[in-house]
C-alpha positions in Angstrom: -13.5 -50.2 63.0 -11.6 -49.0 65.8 -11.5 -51.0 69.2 -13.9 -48.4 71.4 -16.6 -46.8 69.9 -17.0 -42.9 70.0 -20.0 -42.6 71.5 -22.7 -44.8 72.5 -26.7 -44.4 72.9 -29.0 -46.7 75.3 -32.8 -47.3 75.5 -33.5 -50.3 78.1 -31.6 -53.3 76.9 -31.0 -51.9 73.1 -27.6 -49.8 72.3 -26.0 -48.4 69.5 -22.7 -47.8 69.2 -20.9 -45.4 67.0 -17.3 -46.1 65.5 -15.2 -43.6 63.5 -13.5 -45.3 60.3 -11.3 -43.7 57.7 -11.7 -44.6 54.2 -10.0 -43.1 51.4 -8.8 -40.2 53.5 -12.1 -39.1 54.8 -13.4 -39.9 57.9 -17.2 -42.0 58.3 -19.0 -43.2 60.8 -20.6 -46.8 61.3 -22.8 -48.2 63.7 -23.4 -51.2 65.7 -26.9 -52.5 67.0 -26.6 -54.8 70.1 -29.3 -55.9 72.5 -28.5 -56.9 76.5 -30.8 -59.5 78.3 -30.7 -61.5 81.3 -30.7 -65.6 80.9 -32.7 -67.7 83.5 -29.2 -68.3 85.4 -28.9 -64.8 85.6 -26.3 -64.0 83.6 -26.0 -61.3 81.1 -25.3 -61.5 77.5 -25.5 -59.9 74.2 -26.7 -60.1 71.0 -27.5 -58.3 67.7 -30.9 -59.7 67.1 -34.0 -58.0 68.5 -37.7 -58.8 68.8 -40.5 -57.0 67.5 -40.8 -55.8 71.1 -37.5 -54.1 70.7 -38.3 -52.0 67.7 -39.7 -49.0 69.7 -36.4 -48.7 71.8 -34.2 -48.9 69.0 -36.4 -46.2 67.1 -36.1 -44.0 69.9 -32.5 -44.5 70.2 -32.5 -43.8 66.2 -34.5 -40.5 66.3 -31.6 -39.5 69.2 -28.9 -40.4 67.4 -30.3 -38.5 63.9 -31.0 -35.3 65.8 -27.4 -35.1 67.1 -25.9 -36.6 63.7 -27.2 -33.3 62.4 -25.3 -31.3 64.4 -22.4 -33.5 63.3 -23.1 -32.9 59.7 -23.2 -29.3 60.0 -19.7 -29.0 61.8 -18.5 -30.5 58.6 -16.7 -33.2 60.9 -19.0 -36.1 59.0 -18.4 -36.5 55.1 -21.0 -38.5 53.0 -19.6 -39.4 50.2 -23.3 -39.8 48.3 -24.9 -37.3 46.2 -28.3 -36.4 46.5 -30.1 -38.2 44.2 -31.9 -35.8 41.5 -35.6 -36.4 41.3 -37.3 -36.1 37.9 -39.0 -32.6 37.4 -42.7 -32.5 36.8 -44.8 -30.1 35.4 -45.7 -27.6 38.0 -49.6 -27.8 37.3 -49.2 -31.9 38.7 -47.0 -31.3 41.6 -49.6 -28.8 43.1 -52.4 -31.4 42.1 -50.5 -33.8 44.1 -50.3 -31.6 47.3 -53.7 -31.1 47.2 -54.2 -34.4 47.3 -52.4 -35.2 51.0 -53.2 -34.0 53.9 -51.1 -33.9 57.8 -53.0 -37.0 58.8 -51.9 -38.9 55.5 -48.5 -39.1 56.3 -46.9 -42.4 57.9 -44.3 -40.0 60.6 
């Protein structure tokens, strides 16, 4: 991990912070969650763990950073070195059985 990160995301006291790493000459990104809060004394520190209470800031800081990791995908300037897992094929009757089955409001997003 390099000293500085790239670029860094905020939502109230919760911030990510994205480092550029080079492994096995291709170049990936990791991440670092941190959480700022004030002590009684006034004094501000850091840390990595968050509350329940925290959850919603870092998701939106999440959803921020996906949506502009896309565009970094697409310039080809981010290399994942996973392939997409193959899912099993069904028979085509049971797929459209199982859309049928779910509607909009069934799904958790």
């Amino acid at each position: 991990m390099s000293n500085l990160p790239v670029k860094k995301w905020r939502k109230g006291g919760v911030s990510v912070a994205m480092f550029e790493n080079e492994f096995n000459n291709k170049k990936m990104s990791s991440f670092q969650i941190q959480k700022s809060y004030k002590t009684q004394g006034g004094e501000w520190k850091n840390t990595t763990s968050l509350n329940a209470s925290d959850l919603p800031q870092l998701m939106s800081v999440i959803m921020q950073i996906m949506t502009e990791g896309v565009k970094v995908m697409e310039s080809g300037q981010e290399q994942n070195s996973r392939r997409p897992q193959q899912q099993p094929q069904q028979p085509q009757q049971k797929q459209q059985t199982q859309q049928e089955d779910y509607t909009e409001d069934d799904i958790p997003f």
